[in-house]
PLY file of the C-alpha trace (Angstrom):
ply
format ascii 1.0
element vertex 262
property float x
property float y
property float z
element edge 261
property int vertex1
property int vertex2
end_header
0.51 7.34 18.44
4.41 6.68 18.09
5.54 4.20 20.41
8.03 5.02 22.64
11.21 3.55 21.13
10.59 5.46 18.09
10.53 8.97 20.14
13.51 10.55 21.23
14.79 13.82 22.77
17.29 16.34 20.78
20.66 16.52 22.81
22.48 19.24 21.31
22.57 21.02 17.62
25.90 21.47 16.34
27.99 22.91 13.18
30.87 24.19 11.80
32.52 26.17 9.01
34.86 23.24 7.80
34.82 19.50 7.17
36.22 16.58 8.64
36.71 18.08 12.44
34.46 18.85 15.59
31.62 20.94 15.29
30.69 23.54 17.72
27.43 23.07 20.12
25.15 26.02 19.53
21.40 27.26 20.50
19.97 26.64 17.51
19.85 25.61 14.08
18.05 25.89 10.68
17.62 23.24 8.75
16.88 23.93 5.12
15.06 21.92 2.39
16.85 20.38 0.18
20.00 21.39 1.55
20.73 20.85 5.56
21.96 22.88 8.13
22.68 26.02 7.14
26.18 27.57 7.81
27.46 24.25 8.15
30.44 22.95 5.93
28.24 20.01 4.96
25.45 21.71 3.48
24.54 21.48 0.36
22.42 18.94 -2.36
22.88 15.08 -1.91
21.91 12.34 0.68
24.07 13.32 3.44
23.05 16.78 4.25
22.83 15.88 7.82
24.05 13.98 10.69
22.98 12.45 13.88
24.81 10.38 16.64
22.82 8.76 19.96
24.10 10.60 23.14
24.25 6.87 24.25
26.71 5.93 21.06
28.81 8.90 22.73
28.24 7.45 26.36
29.92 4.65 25.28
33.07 6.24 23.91
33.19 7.72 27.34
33.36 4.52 28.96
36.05 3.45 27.26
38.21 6.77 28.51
37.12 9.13 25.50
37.00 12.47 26.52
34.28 13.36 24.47
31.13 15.56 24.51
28.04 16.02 21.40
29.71 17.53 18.64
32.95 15.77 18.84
32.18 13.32 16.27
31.04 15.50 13.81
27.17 15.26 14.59
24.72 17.91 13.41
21.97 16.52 16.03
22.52 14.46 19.23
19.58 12.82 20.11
18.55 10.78 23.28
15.80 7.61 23.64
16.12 6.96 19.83
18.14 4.25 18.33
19.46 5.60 15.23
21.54 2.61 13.66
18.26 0.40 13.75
16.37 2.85 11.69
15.98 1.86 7.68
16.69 3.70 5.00
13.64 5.97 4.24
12.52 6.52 7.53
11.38 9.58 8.04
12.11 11.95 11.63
9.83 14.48 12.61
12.34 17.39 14.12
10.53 19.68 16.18
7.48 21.18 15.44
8.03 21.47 11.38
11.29 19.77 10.49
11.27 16.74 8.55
14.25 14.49 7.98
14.66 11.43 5.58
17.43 8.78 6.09
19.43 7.77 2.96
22.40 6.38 4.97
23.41 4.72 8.15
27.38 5.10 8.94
30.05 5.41 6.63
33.16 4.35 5.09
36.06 6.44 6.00
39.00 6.06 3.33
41.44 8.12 5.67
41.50 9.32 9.31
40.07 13.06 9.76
40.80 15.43 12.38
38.21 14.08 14.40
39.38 10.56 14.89
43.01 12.11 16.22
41.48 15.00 18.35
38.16 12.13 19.79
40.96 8.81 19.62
38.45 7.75 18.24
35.37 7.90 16.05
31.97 6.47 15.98
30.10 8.08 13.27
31.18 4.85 10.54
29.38 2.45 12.77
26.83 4.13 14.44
26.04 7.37 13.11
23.13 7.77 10.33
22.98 10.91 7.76
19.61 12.32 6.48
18.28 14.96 3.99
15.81 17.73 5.09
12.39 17.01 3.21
10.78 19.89 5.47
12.88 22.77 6.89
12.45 24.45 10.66
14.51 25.31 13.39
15.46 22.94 15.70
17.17 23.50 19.37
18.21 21.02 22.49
15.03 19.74 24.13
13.09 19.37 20.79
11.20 16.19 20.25
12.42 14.01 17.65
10.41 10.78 16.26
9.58 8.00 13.81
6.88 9.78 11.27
6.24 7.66 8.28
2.94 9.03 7.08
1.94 10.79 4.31
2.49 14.62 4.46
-0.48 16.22 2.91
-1.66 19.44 1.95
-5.34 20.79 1.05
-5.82 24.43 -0.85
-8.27 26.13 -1.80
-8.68 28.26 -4.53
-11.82 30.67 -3.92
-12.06 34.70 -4.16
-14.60 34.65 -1.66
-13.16 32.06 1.09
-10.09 34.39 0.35
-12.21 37.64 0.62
-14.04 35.66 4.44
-17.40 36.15 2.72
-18.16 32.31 2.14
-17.02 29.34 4.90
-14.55 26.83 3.02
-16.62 23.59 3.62
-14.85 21.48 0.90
-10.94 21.83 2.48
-13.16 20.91 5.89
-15.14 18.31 3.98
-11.44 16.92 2.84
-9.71 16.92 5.95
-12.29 14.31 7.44
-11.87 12.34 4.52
-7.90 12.46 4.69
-7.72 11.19 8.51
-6.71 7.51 7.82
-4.13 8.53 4.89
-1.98 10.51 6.45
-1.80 14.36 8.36
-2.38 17.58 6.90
0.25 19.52 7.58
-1.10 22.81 5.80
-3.98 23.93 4.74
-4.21 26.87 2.31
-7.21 29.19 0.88
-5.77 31.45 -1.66
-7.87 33.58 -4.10
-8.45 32.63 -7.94
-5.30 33.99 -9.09
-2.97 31.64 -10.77
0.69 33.06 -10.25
-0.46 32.45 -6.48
-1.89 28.93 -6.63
1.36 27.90 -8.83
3.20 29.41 -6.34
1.75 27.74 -3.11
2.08 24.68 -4.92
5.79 25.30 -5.61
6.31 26.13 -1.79
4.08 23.12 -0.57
5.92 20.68 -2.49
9.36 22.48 -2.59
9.59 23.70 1.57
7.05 21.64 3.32
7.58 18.30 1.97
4.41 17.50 1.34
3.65 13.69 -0.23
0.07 14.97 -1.75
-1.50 18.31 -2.33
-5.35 18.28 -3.15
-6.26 21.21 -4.55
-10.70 22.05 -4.40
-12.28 24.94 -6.60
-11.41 26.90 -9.64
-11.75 24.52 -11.84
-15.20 25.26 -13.91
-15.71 27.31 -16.81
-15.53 31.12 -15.25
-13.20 33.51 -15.80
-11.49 33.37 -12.65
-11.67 29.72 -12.68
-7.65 29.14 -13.18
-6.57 26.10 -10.80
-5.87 23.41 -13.77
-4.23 25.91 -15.37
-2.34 27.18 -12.75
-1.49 23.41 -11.60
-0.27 23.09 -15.21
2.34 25.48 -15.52
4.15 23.91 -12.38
3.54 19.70 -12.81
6.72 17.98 -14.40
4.31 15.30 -15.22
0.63 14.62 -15.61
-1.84 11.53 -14.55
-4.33 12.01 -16.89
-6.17 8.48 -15.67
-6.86 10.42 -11.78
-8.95 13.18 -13.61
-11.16 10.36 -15.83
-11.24 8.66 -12.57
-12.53 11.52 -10.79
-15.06 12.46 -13.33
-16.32 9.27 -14.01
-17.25 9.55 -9.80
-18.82 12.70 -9.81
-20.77 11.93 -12.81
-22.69 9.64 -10.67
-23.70 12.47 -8.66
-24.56 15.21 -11.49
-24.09 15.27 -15.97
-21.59 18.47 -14.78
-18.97 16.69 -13.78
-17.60 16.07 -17.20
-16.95 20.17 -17.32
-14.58 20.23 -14.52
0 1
1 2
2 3
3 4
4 5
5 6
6 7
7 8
8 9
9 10
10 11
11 12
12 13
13 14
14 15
15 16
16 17
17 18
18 19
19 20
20 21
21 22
22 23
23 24
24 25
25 26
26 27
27 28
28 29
29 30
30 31
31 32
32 33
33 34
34 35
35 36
36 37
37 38
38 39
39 40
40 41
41 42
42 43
43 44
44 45
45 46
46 47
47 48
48 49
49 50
50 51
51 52
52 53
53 54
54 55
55 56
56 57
57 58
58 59
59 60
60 61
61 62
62 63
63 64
64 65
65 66
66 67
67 68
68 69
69 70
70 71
71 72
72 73
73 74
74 75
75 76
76 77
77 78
78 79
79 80
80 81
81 82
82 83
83 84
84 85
85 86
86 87
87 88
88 89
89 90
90 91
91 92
92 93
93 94
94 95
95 96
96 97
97 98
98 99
99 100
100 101
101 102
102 103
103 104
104 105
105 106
106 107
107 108
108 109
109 110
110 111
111 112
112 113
113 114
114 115
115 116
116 117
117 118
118 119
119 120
120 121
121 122
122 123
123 124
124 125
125 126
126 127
127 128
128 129
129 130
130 131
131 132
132 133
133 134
134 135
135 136
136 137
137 138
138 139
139 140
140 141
141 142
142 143
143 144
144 145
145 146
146 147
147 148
148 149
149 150
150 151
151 152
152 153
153 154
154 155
155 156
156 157
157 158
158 159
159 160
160 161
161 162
162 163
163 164
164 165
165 166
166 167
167 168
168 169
169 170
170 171
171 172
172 173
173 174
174 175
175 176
176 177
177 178
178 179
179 180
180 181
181 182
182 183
183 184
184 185
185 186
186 187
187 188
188 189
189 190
190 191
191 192
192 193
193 194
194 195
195 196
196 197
197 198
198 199
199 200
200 201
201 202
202 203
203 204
204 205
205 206
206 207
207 208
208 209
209 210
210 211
211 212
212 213
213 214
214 215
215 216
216 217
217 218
218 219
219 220
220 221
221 222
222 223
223 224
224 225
225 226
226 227
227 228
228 229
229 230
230 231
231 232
232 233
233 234
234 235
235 236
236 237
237 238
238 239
239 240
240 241
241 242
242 243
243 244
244 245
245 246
246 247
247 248
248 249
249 250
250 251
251 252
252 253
253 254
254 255
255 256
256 257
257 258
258 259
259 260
260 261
C-alpha cells in the first residue's frame, strides 16, 4: 500500500510545439517509451523527456502576484498531494493505469532567461520542478492517479501451442505468479504459441514498451521440435548469465535426472 504522501492527483497535461515558452493545457496526452510526450517540443531520447511542477509550487507563485495557471512554467504534468522536489533520483511514478515514469533530475540550471520567465515574471521549474523519462508508455489525462512505485515490474510468458490453442490450462505462469508476490507485480502476463519470431518479439515489446525489470519465460525449452524459447530468447539478449541456467538446473535436478536437458 503507498502511503499517502507518496500519492498524488494529475492537475493538468500540457505541451507544445516549441521550446523554452508556455505550453498549452490539453485533454490528454501520450506518453511514449523511451521518448516522452509525444507532439511536444521536448520529446525525444535523454533524461529529461518530461516535466512535472506541484500545483502547490504554482500556488505559491500566485501568492506572490504571479498570474499564472499549469502550463505556464513549462510543465508536461501538474500534479497535486505529491511533493516532487523531495523525490530522489530513480524514483519511479506510476501515471495512470500503465504509465511509468523514472526521475533522472530534479530542477535545473538555466544559463539564460526563456520566454517563460518574461511572460510568468517569473519561473519555478530550476528550483522546484523535477524531469523524468517514460520507462512504460500510456495515456494520461487530469484526474489520473499518480504515485511512488518502486517495485519490480515483472512479466511471465508462456510459450505453449496448446495454452495458445485453450486446449491445456497454463498452471506454471499461475504457479509463478504466487511465487512472484513478495518481488514485485506482474504487470503482464503472456501465453504465446511455440513460434520463435513471436516469443522474440513479446520479449522485445515487454522489455522495450512495458518497462518491465524481469521477464520469466516457462515452456519450450526441451528437446521437441517446436521447443524454440532459448532460442528465441537468444536472438534478442545483448548479454547472457550463463551461472542462472546452472543454477536452475542444478535445482531441478533435485527433483528429476531431466533437468540437465532443459
Amino acid at each position: 500500500m503507498v502511503e499517502k504522501s507518496l500519492r498524488g492527483t494529475v492537475v493538468a497535461v500540457s505541451l507544445s510545439e516549441r521550446k523554452g515558452t508556455r505550453k498549452e493545457n490539453v485533454g490528454e496526452i501520450h506518453l511514449k517509451p523511451n521518448h516522452g510526450v509525444v507532439g511536444d517540443a521536448h520529446a525525444g531520447p535523454g533524461h529529461r523527456q518530461v516535466s512535472l511542477l506541484a500545483e502547490e509550487s504554482i500556488a505559491k507563485a500566485r501568492a506572490r502576484g504571479l498570474d499564472v495557471k499549469p502550463g505556464d512554467f513549462g510543465e508536461n504534468i501538474t500534479t497535486s498531494g505529491l511533493d516532487l522536489p523531495a523525490l530522489p533520483v530513480g524514483t519511479r511514478l506510476l501515471a495512470g493505469s500503465d504509465a511509468v515514469l523514472e526521475v533522472t533530475q530534479i530542477g535545473k540550471e538555466c544559463v539564460s532567461r526563456c520566454a517563460i520567465y518574461y511572460l510568468a515574471g517569473d519561473c519555478i521549474m530550476p528550483k522546484e520542478g523535477i524531469f523524468a523519462r517514460v520507462v512504460a508508455g500510456g495515456r494520461l489525462e487530469p484526474g489520473d492517479r499518480i504515485e511512488v512505485n518502486n517495485k519490480n515490474r515483472i512479466a511471465i510468458l508462456t510459450a505453449s501451442d496448446k495454452g495458445a490453442r485453450g486446449e491445456r490450462e497454463d498452471r506454471s505462469g499461475e504457479v509463478l505468479k504466487e511465487m512472484l508476490g513478495e518481488i514485485g507485480d506482474v504487470v503482464e502476463y503472456v501465453l504465446v504459441p511455440d513460434e520463435k519470431d513471436r516469443i522474440s518479439a513479446e520479449l522485445v515489446r515487454l522489455s522495450d514498451e512495458r518497462g518491465v525489470d524481469l521477464i520469466l519465460t516457462t515452456g519450450g525449452t526441451g528437446f521437441g521440435p517446436r521447443d524454440v524459447t532459448p532460442e528465441a530468447t537468444l536472438a534478442v539478449v545483448e548479454r547472457l548469465a550463463p551461472g542462472l541456467s546452472e543454477a536452475m538446473r542444478a535445482a531441478g535436478l533435485r527433483s528429476t535426472p531431466r533437468a540437465m536437458l532443459s
